[in-house]
C-alpha positions in Angstrom: -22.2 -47.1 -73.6 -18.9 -49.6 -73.2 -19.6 -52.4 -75.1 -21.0 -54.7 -72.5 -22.3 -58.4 -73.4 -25.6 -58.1 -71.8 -26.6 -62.0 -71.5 -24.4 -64.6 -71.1 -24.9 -65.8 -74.6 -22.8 -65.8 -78.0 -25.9 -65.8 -79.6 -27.0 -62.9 -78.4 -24.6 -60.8 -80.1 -25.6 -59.4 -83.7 -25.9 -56.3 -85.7 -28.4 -54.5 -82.6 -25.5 -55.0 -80.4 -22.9 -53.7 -82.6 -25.0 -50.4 -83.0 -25.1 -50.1 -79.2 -21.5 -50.6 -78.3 -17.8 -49.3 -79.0 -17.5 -53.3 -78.9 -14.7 -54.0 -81.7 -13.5 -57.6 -81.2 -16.2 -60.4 -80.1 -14.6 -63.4 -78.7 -16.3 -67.1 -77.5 -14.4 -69.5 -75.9 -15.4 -72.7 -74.6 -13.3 -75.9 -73.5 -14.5 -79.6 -74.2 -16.6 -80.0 -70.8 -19.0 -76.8 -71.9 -17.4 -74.4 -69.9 -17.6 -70.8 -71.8 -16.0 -67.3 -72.0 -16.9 -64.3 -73.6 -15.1 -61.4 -74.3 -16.4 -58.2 -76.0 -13.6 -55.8 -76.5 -12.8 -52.1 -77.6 -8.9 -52.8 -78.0 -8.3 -51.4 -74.5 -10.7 -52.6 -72.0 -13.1 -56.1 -72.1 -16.1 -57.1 -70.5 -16.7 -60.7 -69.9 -19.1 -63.4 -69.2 -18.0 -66.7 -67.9 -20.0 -69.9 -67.4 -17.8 -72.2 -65.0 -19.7 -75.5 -63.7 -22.7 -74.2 -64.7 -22.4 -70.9 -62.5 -22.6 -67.7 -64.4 -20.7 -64.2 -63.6 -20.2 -60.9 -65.3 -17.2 -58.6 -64.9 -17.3 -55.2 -66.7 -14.3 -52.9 -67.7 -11.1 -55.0 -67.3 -7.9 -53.3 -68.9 -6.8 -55.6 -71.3 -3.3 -55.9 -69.7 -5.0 -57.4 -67.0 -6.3 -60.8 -68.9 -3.3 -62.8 -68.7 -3.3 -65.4 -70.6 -6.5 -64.6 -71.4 -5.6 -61.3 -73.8 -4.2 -63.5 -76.7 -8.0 -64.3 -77.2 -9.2 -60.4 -76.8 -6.7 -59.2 -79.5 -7.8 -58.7 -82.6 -4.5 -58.5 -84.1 -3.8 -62.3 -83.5 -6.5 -63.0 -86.0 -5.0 -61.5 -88.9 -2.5 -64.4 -89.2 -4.0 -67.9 -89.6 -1.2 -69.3 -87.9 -1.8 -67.7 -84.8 -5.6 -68.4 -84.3 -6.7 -70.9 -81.7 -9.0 -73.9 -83.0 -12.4 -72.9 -84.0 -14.9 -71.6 -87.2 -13.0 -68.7 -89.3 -13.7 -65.4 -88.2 -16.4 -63.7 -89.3 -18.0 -59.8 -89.8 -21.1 -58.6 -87.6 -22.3 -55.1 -88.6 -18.1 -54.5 -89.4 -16.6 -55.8 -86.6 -14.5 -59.5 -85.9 -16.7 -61.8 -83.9 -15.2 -65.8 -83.8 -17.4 -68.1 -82.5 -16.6 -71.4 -80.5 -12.8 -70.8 -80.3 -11.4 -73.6 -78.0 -9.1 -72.7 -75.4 -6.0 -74.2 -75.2 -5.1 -77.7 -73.7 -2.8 -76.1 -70.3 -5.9 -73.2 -69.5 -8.4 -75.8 -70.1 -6.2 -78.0 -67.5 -5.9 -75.7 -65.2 -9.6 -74.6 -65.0 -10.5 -77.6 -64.3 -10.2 -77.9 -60.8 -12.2 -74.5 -59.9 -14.9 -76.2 -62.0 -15.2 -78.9 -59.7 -14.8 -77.0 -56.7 -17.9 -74.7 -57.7 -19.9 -78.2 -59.2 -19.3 -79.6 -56.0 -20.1 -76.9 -53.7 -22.9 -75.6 -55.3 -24.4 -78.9 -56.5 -27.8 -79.0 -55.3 -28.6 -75.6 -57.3 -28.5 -73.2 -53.8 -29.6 -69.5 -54.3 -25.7 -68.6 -54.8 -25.2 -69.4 -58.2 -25.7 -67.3 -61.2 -27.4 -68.1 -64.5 -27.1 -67.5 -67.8 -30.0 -64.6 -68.3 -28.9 -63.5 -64.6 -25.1 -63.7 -64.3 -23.8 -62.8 -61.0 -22.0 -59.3 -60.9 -20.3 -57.0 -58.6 -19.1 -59.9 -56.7 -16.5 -61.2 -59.2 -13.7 -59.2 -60.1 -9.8 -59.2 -62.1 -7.4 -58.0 -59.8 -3.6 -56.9 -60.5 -1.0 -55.1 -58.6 -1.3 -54.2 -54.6 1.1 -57.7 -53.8 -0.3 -59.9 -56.3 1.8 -62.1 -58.4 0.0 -61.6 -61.8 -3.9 -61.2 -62.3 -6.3 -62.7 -60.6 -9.4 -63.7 -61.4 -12.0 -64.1 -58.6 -14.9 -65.3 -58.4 -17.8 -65.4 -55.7 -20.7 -67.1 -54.3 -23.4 -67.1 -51.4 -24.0 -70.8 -50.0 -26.4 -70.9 -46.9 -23.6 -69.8 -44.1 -21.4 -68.5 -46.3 -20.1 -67.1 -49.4 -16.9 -68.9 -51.4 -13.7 -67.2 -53.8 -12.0 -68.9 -56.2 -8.9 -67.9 -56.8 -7.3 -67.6 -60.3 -3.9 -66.7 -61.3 -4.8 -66.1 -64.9 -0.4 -65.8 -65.3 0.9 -68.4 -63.1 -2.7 -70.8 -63.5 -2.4 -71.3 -59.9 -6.2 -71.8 -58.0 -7.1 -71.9 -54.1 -11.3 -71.9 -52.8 -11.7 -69.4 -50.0 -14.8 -69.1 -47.6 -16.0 -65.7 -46.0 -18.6 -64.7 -44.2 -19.7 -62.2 -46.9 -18.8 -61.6 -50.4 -16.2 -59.0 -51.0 -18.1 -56.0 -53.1 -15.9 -53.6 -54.0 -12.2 -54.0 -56.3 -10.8 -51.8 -53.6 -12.4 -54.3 -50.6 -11.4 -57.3 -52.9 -7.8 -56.6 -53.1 -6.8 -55.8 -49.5 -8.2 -59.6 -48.9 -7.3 -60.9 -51.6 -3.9 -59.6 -51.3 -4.0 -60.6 -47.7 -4.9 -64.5 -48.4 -1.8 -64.5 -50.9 0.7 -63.4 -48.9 0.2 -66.6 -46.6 0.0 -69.1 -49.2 2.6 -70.8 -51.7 1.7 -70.5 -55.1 3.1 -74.6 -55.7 0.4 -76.1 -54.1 -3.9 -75.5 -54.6 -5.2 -74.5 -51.4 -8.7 -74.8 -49.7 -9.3 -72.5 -46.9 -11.3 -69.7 -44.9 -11.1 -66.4 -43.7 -12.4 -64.2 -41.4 -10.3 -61.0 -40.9 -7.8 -61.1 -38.9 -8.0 -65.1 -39.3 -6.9 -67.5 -41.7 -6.6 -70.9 -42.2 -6.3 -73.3 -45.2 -5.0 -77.1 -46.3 -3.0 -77.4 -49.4 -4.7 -80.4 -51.8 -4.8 -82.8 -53.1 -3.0 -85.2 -51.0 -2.3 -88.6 -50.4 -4.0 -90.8 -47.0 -0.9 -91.4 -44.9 0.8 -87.9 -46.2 0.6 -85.2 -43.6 -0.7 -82.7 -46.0 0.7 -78.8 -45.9 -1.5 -76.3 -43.5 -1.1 -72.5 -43.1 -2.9 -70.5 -40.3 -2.4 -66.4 -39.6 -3.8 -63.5 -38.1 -3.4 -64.2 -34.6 -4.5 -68.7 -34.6 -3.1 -71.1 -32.9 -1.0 -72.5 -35.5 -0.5 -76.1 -34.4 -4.1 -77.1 -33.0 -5.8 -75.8 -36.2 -2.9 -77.5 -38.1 -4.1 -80.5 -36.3 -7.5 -79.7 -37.0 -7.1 -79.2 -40.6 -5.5 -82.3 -41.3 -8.0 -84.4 -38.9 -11.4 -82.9 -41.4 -9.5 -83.6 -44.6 -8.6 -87.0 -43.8 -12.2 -87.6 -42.3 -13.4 -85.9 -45.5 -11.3 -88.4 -47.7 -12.8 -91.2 -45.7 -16.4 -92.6 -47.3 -17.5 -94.8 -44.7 -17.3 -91.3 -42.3 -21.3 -90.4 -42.9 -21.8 -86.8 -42.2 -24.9 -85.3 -40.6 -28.1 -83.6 -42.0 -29.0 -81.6 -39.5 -27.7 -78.1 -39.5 -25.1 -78.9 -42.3 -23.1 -76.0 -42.7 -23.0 -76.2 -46.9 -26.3 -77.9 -47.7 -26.0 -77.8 -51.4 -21.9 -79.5 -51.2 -21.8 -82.8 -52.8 -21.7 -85.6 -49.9 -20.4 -87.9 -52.3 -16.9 -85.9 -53.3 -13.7 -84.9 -50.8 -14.1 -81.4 -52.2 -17.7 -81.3 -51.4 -17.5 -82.9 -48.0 -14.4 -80.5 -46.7 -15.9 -77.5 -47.2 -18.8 -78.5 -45.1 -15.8 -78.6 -42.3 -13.9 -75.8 -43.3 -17.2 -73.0 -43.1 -17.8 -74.8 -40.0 -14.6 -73.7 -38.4 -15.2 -70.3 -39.8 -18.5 -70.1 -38.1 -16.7 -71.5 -35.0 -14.1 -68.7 -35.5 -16.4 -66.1 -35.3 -18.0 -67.3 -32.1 -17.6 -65.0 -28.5 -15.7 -66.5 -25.6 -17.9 -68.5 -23.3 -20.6 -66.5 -23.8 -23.4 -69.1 -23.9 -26.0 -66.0 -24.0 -24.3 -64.3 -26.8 -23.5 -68.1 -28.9 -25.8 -67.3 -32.0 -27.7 -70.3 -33.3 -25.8 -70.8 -36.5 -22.5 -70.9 -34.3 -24.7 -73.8 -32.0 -25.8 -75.1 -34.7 -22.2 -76.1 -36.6 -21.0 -77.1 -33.0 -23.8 -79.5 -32.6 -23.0 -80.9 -36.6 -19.5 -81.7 -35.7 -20.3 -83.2 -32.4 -22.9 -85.7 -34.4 -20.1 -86.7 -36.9 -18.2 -88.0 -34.2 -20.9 -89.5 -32.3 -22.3 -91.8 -34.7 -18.4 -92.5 -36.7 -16.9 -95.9 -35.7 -13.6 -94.2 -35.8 -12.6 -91.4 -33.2 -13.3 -88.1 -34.6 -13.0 -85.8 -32.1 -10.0 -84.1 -33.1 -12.3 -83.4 -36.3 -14.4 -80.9 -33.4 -13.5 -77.1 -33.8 -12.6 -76.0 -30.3 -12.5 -72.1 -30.6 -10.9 -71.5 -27.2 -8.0 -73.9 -28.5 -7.7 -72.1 -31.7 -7.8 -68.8 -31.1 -4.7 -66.7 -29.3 -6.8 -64.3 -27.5 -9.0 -66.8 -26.0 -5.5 -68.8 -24.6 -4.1 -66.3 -23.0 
C-alpha cells in the first residue's frame, strides 16, 4: 500500500508503519497557535493530514510538484544540509527512514494560514456534525488542485454546516485564501476543479474573498474592509450585478455592526460564532444562497428551508433599530431570469 498516515497523529507513526508503507520521508509541521501538518512521502507523491482550527482532513496521493510551498518540507533532500532545515528537533531514523518531528512552519505560511483558521473556528464553532477529528479526519471532500485555469495549487478544503457545506480556498503559491458556500460538497478532483476553476476566474487574487455559489451563480465580498469603505463585490453567472452588489455590502456592514442582534430561529449557520464579523456574515451569505435557489413565485413549490431563511432575514430587520431591509435577499431582484 502508498504510504498513507492513517490517524491524524505524529505519534502514530513508528517502526509498524514503516513496515506497511513505501513512506520514505515523515514530516510534522505545526505553527505557534497548534495548527498541524503531516506529510508522509515516497519522493514522488505525499499523503497528508492537516488539523486547521481544530477541524481535521485527509488528502491521499498528491504529486509532490503540486505542494507549493509546501514541498520544501516533503523533500528529504533539504535535510541533508543543516542550513536549510526549518526550526525544530534534529532529524531522526524510524525503522531507516527520516522522520522530523515538530518542525515549525515558517513566519509568511503561518501568516497566511491564519485567516482560513479563523474562518473554519468561526464557522464551525459550536462543534456542528461538519467538522473532522483527529481519529476521523474528513476525506474525499478535501482536495490539491493544479492546472485546468488555476494560478498555482490549491488547496481546498470542505465542510457540511446545517444548510450548507463551506471551501476554503488555498493558493499554496501565491498564499491567497477566499471561503466559499455550496449547497453540497464537491466529491470528486474532476467535480472540484471545474468549480473551483470557475470561482477563480471571477475573483482577484489581491483581495480575500467570502462568497457563495450555486452553479450558474456567484456572488462574493472582498474582506476585510473598513465601515465607511464601499467594499469590493463580484457577482456572475447570469445575477443581477448591482442589487446583489447592494446586497452584499448592506449584510457585511450589518454583520460588522454589534448592536445589530441576529435571530435564533431558523439561523441559516447555527454553529457560526455570533460574536465575530466572519461568523455573523456567513449566516447572510448561505442565506442568499438558499434564497438563490428558490423557484419563482411558486409559494407551493417554496421549500421550508428557503421560508425558513426568508423569515430569518425578515426578523433581523424587524427587531434592528436601524433600517435593514436592504439586508433582505429579494430573489426576483437578483436573479436575471426572474426580471425579465
Amino acid at each position: 500500500m502508498y504510504g498513507s498516515i492513517g490517524q491524524c497523529d505524529a505519534a502514530n507513526f513508528d517502526e509498524s508503519c514503516v513496515s506497511e508503507s513505501n513512506v520514505t520521508f515523515y514530516q510534522t509541521l505545526h505553527d505557534s497557535s497548534g495548527n498541524m501538518i503531516w506529510l508522509a512521502t515516497d519522493n514522488s507523491f505525499a499523503d497528508m493530514c492537516i488539523n486547521l482550527g481544530g477541524c481535521y482532513w485527509k488528502i491521499t496521493h498528491v504529486p509532490m510538484t503540486d505542494l507549493g510551498l509546501l514541498e520544501k518540507y516533503a523533500d528529504p533532500a533539504a535535510y541533508s544540509n543543516r542550513a536549510s532545515r526549518c526550526e525544530g528537533p534534529e532529524p531522526h531514523w524510524v525503522g531507516g527512514q527520516v522522520w522530523t518531528s515538530e518542525c515549525k512552519l515558517e513566519q509568511q505560511l503561518e501568516a497566511a494560514l491564519t485567516l482560513p483558521v479563523h474562518w473554519i473556528s468561526n464557522t464551525l464553532r459550536n462543534g456542528e456534525r461538519g467538522c473532522g477529528t483527529r481519529d476521523s479526519p474528513l476525506e474525499n471532500i478535501a482536495f490539491i488542485l493544479s492546472g485546468g485555469g488555476l494560478a498555482g495549487p490549491t488547496l481546498v478544503l470542505q465542510a457540511l454546516t446545517s444548510r450548507s457545506c463551506f471551501a476554503i480556498l488555498f493558493g499554496l503559491s501565491d498564499l491567497t485564501s477566499s471561503i466559499l458556500f455550496r449547497a453540497s460538497c464537491l466529491t470528486s478532483n474532476d467535480e472540484a476543479k471545474t468549480s473551483v476553476a470557475d470561482i477563480v476566474q471571477h475573483l482577484s487574487a489581491d483581495a480575500h474573498w467570502f462568497g457563495a455559489q450555486h452553479s450558474p451563480f456567484g456572488f462574493a465580498i472582498s474582506i476585510p474592509f473598513a465601515i465607511g469603505d464601499r467594499p469590493a463585490a463580484k457577482v456572475w453567472g447570469g445575477l443581477e450585478e448591482a442589487y446583489v452588489s447592494k446586497w452584499l455590502g448592506a449584510v457585511a456592514v450589518a454583520a460588522a455592526t454589534p448592536s445589530v442582534v441576529l435571530a435564533s430561529k431558523d439561523d441559516p449557520v447555527p454553529s457560526a460564532n455570533n460574536s465575530d464579523f466572519s461568523g455573523r456574515l456567513a449566516k447572510w451569505i448561505v442565506a442568499g444562497l438558499v434564497r438563490v435557489s428558490a423557484k419563482p413565485f411558486d409559494q407551493q413549490g417554496t421549500s421550508k428551508e428557503t421560508e425558513g431563511v426568508r423569515n430569518w432575514m425578515a426578523r433581523n430587520a424587524l427587531s434592528a433599530s436601524q433600517d435593514l431591509s436592504s439586508t433582505i435577499f429579494r430573489v426576483e431582484l437578483a436573479r436575471r431570469d426572474w426580471t425579465k
